[in-house]
RODO-2510 file (C-alpha; in nm, 4 decimals, decimal comma):
residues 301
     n   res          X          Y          Z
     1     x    -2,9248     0,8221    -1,3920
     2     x    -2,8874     0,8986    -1,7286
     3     x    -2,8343     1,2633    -1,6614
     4     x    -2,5774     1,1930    -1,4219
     5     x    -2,4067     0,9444    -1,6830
     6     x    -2,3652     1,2008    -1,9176
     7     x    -2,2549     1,4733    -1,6653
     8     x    -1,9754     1,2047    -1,5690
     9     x    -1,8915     1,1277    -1,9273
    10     x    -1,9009     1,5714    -2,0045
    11     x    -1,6311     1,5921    -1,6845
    12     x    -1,4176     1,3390    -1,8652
    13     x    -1,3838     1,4827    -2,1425
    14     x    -1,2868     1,8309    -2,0605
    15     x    -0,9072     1,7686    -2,0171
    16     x    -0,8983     1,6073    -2,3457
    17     x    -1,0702     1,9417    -2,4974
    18     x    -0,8654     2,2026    -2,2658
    19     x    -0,5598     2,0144    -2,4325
    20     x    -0,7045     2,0316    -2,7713
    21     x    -0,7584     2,4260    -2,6987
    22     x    -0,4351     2,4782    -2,5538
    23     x    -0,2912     2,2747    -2,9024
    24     x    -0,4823     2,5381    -3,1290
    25     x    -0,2791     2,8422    -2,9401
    26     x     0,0454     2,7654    -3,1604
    27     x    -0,1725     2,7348    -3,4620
    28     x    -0,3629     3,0511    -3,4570
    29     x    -0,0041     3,2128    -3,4415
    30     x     0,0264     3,1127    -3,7846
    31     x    -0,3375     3,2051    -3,9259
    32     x    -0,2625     3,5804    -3,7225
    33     x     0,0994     3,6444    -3,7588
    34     x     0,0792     3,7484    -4,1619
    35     x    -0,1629     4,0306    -4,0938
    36     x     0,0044     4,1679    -3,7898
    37     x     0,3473     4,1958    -3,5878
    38     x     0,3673     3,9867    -3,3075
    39     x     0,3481     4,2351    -3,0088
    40     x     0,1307     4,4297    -3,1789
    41     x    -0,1135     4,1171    -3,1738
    42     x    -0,0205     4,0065    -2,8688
    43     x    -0,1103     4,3760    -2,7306
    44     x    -0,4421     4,3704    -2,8750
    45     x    -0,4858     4,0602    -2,7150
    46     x    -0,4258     4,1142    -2,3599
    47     x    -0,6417     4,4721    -2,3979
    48     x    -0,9206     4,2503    -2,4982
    49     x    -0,8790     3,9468    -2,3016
    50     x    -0,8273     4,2234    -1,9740
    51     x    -1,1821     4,4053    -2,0854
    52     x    -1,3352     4,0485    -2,0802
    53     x    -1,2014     3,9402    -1,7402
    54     x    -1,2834     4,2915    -1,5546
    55     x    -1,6563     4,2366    -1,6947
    56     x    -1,6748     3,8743    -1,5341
    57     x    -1,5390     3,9483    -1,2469
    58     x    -1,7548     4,2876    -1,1651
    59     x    -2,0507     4,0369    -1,2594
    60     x    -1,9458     3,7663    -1,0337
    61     x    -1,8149     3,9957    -0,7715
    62     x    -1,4769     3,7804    -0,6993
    63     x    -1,2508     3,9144    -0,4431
    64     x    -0,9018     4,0639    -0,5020
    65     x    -0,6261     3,9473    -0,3688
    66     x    -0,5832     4,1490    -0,0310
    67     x    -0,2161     4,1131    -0,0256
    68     x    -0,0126     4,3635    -0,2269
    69     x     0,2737     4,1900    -0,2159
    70     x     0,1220     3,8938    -0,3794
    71     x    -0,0027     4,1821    -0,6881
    72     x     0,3806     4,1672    -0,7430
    73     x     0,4172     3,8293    -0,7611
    74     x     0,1641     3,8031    -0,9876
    75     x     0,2702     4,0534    -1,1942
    76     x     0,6081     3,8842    -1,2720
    77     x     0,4448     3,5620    -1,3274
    78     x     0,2326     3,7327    -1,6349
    79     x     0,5683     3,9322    -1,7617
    80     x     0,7281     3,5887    -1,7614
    81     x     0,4658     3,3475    -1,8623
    82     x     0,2638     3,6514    -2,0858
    83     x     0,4921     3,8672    -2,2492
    84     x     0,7878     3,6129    -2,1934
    85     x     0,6323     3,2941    -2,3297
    86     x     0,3269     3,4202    -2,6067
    87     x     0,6099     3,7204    -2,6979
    88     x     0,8992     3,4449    -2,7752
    89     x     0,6477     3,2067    -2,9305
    90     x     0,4753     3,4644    -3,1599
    91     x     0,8330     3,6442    -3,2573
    92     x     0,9416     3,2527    -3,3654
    93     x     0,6710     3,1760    -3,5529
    94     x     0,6596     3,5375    -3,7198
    95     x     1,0335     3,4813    -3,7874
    96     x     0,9667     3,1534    -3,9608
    97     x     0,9806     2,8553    -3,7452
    98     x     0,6613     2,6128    -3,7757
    99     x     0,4083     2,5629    -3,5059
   100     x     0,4696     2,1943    -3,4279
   101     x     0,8392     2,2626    -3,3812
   102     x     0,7880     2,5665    -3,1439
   103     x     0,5733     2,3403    -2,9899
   104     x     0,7601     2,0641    -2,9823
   105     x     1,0841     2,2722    -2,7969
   106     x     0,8372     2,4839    -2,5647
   107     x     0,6772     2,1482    -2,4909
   108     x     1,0258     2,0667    -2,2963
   109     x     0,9298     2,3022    -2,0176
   110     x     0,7560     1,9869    -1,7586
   111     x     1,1162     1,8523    -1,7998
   112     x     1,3235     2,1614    -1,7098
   113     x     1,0924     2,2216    -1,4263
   114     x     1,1328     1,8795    -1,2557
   115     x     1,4708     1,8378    -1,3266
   116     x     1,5322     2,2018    -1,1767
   117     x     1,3086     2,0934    -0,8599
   118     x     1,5001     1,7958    -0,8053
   119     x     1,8325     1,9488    -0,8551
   120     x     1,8165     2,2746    -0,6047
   121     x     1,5043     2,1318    -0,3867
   122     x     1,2930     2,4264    -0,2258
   123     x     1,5037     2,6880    -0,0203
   124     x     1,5099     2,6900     0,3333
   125     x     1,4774     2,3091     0,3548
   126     x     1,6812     2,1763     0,6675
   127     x     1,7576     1,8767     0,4400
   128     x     1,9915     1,9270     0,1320
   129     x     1,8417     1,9358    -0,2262
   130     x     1,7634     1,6073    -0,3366
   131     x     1,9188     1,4289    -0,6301
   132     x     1,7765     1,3589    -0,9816
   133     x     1,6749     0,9906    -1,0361
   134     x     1,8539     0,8029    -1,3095
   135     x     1,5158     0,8058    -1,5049
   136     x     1,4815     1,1395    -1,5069
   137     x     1,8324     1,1629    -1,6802
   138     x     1,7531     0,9260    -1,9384
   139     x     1,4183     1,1217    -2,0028
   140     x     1,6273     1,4192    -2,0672
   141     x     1,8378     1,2421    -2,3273
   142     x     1,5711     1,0563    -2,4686
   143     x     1,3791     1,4223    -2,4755
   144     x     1,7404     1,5138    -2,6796
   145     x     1,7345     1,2548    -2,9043
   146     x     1,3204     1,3355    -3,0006
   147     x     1,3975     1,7075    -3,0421
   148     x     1,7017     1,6013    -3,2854
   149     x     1,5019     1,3447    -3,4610
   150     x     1,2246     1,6319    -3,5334
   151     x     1,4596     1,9501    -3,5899
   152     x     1,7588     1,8162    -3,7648
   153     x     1,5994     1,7789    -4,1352
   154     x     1,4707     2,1368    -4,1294
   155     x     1,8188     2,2750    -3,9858
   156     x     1,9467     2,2964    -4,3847
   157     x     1,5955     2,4107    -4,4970
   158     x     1,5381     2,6991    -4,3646
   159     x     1,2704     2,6904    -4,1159
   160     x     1,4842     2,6954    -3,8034
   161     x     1,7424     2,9924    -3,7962
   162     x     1,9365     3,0851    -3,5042
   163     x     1,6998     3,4170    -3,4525
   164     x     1,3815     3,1848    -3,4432
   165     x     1,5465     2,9068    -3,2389
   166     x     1,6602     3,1853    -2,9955
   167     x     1,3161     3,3176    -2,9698
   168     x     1,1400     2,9644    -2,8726
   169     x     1,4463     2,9506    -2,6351
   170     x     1,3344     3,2455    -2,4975
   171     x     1,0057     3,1179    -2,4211
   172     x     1,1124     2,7839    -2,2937
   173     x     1,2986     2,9977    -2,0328
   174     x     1,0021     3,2369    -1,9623
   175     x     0,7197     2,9675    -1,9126
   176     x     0,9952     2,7434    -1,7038
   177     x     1,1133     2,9961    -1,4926
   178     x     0,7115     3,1553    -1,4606
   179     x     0,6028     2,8141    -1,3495
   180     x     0,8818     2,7617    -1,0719
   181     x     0,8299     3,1205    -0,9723
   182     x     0,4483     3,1093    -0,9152
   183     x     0,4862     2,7387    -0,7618
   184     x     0,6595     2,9166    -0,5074
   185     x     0,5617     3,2810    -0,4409
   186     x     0,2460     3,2947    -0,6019
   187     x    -0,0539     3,2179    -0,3150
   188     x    -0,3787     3,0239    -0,4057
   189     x    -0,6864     3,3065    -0,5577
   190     x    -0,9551     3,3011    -0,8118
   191     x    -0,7998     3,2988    -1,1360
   192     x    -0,9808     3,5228    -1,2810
   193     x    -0,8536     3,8302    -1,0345
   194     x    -0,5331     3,6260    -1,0778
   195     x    -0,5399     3,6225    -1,4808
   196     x    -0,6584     4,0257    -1,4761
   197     x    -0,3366     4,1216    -1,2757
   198     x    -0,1154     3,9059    -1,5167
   199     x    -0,2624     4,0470    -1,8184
   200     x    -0,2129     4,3854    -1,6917
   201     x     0,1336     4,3160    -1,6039
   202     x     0,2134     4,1703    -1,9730
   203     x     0,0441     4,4745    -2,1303
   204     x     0,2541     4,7082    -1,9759
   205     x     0,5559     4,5300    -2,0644
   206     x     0,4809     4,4693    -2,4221
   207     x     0,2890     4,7742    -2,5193
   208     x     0,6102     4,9738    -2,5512
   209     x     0,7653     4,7302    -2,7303
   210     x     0,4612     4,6678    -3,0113
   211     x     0,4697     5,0561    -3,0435
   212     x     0,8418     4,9871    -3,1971
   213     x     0,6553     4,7386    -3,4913
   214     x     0,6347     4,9234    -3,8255
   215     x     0,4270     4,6728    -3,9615
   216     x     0,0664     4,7350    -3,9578
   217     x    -0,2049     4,5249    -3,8951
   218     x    -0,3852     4,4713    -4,1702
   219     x    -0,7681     4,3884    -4,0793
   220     x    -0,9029     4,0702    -4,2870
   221     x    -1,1087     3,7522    -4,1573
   222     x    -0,7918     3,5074    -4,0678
   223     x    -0,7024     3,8412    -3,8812
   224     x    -1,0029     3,8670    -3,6871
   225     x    -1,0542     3,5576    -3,6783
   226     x    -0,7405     3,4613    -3,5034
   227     x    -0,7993     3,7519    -3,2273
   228     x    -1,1250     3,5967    -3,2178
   229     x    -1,0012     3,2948    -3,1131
   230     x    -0,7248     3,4157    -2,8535
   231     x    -0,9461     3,5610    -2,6416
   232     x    -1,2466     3,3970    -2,6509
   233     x    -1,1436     3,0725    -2,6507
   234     x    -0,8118     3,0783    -2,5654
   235     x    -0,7740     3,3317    -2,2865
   236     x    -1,1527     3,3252    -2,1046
   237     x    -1,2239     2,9765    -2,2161
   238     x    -0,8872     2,7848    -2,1445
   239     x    -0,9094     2,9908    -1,7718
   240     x    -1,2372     2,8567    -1,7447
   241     x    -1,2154     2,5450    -1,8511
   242     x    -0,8871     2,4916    -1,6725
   243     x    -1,0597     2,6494    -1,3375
   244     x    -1,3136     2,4094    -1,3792
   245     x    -1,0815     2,1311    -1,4103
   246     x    -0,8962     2,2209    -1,1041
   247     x    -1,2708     2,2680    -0,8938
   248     x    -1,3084     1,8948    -0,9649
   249     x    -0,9999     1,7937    -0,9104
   250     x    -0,9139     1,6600    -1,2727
   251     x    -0,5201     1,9220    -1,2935
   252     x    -0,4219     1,5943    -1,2484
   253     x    -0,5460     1,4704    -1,6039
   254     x    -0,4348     1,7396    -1,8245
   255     x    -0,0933     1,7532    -1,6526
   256     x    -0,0783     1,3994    -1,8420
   257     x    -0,2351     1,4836    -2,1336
   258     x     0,0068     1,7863    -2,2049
   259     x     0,2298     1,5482    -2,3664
   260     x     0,0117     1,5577    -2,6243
   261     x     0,0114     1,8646    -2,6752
   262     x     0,3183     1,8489    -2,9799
   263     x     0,1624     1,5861    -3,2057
   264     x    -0,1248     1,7082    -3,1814
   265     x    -0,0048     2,0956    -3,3062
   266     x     0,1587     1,9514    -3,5771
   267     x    -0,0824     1,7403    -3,7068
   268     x    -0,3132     2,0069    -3,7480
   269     x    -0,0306     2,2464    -3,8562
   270     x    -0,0224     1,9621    -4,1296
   271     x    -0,3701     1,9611    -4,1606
   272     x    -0,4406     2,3415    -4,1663
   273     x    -0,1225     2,4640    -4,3248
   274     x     0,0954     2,1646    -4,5036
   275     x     0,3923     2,1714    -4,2814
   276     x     0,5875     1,8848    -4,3422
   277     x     0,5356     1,5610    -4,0737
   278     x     0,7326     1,3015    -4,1417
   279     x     0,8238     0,9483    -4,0217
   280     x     1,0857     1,0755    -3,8221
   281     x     0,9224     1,3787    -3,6888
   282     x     0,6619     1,1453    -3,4905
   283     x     0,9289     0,9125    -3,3859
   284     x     1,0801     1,1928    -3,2316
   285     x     0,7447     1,3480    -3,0906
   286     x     0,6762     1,0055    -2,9344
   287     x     0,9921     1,0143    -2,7727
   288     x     1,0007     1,3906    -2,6404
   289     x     0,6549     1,2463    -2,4928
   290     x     0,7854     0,9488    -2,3473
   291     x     1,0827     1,1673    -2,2110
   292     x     0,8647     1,4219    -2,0386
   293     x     0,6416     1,1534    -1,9073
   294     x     0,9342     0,9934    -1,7212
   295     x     1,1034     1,3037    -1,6010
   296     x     0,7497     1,4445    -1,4672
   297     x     0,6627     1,1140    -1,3020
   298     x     1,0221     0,9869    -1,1679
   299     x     1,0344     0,9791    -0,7900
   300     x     1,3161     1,1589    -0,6187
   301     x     1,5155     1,0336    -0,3779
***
């Protein structure tokens, strides 16, 4: 009994650490990007992670997918979410933006997708696209209001510049548009084959691009440390973790606790890195929670 206690209480617990892992990807940005360009990292990053993930699965022996068409699909899904979201994350924070903000505007991405889902419905429905709730528009202003609350004091500082605040924008866009894409063209497989054919796809898409960096990568602890990090924790132990999570039917779970996801950044931004969290920055992260909470959850009609 006891065993089985503390199995239960182990099982429990693992959203609440894949959110904690998935919080520490916007904060190794900032320990890796001053010893190394962004695509160049990123690169690195997928070579390793891809290494990693071809060793498992010879060693397990998973399956492929037997569809080619669905090695396509897959393939965008990893330029988008990949190349598309890490790349425009990575480029923000290199540019200057802080990880709780980039956080805090990628963290929009459950409300773009819902609203999107309710507004156009799936394609070839007989019935026409159903119509967002009224509390999914006031989540959307209330998300609004939070983002202001957190972003306006740094607008005349000189963290957020239109270059950075186009780049998160860019990866807002990539992970929304990846998620709605694989929702519907991307069919159920082991996500390790899956995560192999994304990585792939990402590395082929930003290697050309890193080769365009003149910066070089300059090979100290924080930098090693932070590659470390991306793939071992990161990469193969968020996809395991998060496999694991979906086995036992806990997705559930950390689809709620992702709205945690941009406090908790910045408080160990402010922790690790003195970035400034104020009053009114956690008023407005409360209310960008609250505001993806309601648009994620709202019926529609």
């Amino acid at each position: 009994m006891a065993v089985t206690s503390r199995r239960g209480t182990l099982i429990r617990a693992m959203p609440w650490v894949f959110v904690l892992i998935w919080s520490t990807g916007f904060v190794v940005a900032r320990f890796g990007m001053p010893y190394a360009p962004p695509l160049t990292f990123l690169s690195i990053r997928y070579a390793l992670s891809l290494v990693c993930f071809l060793a498992w699965i010879r060693l397990a022996r998973v399956d492929w997918p037997s569809d080619p068409v669905q090695w396509g699909h897959l393939a965008v899904v990893g330029v988008l979410i990949h190349a598309g979201y890490l790349g425009g994350v990575w480029s923000a924070v290199k540019a200057g933006i802080g990880a709780g903000t980039v956080a805090l505007l990628v963290g929009l991405q459950p409300v773009l997708t819902a609203l999107w889902s309710s507004w156009i419905g799936a394609r070839g429905q007989a019935v026409p696209p159903a119509r967002a709730p009224t509390s999914q528009w006031l989540g959307l202003a209330l998300g609004l209001l939070g983002i202001t609350l957190v972003v306006w004091h740094k607008l005349g500082g000189g963290e957020i510049t239109p270059s950075n605040l186009a780049l998160a924008v860019i990866a807002l866009l990539s992970i929304t548009i990846g998620t709605l894409y694989q929702k519907r063209f991307v069919a159920a497989c082991d996500v390790r084959t899956a995560s192999a054919i994304q990585l792939s796809a990402a590395l082929i898409v930003s290697l050309p691009l890193a080769m365009l960096e003149t910066e070089p990568v300059v090979w100290r602890p924080p930098m090693v440390g932070a590659l470390a990090w991306s793939v071992l924790v990161l990469t193969l132990g968020g996809s395991s973790l998060l496999y694991l999570l979906i086995q036992r039917g806990a997705a559930t779970a950390v689809t709620s606790l992702m709205y945690l996801v941009p406090p908790c950044t910045a408080a160990l931004a402010w922790l690790l890195f003195d970035e400034s969290f104020t009053g009114s920055m956690a008023l407005g992260m409360l209310l960008t929670a609250i505001a993806v909470a309601m648009v994620v959850r709202a019926p529609v009609r």
